[in-house]
C-alpha positions in Angstrom: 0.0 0.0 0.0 1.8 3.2 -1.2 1.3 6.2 1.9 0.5 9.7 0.5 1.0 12.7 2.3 -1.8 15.1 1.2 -1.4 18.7 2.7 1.9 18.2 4.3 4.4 20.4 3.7 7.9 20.7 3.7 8.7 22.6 6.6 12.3 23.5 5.2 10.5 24.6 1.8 7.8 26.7 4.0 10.9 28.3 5.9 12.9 29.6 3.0 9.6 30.6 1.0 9.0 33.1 3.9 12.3 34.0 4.4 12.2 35.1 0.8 9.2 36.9 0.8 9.9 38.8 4.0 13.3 39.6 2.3 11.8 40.5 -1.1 9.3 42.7 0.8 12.1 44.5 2.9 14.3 45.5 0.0 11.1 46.7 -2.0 9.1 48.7 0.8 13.3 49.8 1.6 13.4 51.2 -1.8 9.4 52.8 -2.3 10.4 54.8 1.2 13.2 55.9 -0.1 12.4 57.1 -3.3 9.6 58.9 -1.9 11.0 60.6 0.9 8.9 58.8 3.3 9.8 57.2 7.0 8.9 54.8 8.4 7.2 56.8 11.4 5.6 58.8 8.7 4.3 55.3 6.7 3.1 54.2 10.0 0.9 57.3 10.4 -0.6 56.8 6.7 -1.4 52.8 7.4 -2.4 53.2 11.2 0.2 50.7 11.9 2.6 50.9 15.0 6.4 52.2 13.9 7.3 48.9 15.0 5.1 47.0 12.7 6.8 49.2 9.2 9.9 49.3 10.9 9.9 44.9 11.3 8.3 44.7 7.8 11.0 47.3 6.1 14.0 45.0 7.9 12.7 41.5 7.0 12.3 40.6 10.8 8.6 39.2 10.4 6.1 38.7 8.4 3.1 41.0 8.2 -0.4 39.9 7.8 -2.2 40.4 4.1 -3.8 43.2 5.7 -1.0 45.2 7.1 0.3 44.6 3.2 -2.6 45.9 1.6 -2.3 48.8 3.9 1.3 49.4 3.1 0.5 49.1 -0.5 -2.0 51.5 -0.5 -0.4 54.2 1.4 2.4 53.8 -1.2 -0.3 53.9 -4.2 1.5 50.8 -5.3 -0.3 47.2 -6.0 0.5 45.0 -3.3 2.3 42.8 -5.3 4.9 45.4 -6.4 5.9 44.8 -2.5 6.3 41.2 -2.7 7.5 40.5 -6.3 11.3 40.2 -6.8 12.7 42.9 -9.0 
């Protein structure tokens, strides 16, 4: 009888998926604030997010919910997935 595995997931895989993403997203939002002239007190103000919340999401410490993103993204005026996407 051959054992399947449905819905598990590589936990190693999962890891250095969200490592990557949280890396991608640090180096992008990095960039947008820079460009724009923006903090990351001042972003903070514009989502209603705590400083800590930008300031973990702009170093790649942690992850932030899909709706701390969307709020980032539209503070920026940037499609959320111009945060996330490698460039």
């Amino acid at each position: 009888m051959v054992k399947r595995n449905y819905g598990v997931h590589d936990s190693k895989k999962t890891k250095d998926t969200d490592e990557s993403v949280r890396l991608t997203l640090a180096r992008n939002l990095t960039e947008l604030l820079e460009a724009r002239h923006i903090s990351r007190r001042e972003l903070a103000k514009r989502t209603g997010d705590s400083h800590a919340t930008i300031s973990r999401a702009a170093s790649g410490d942690r992850a932030v919910s899909v709706c701390v993103l969307a709020r980032i993204a539209s503070a920026l005026r940037v499609p959320a997935d111009r945060l996330v996407s490698p460039r």
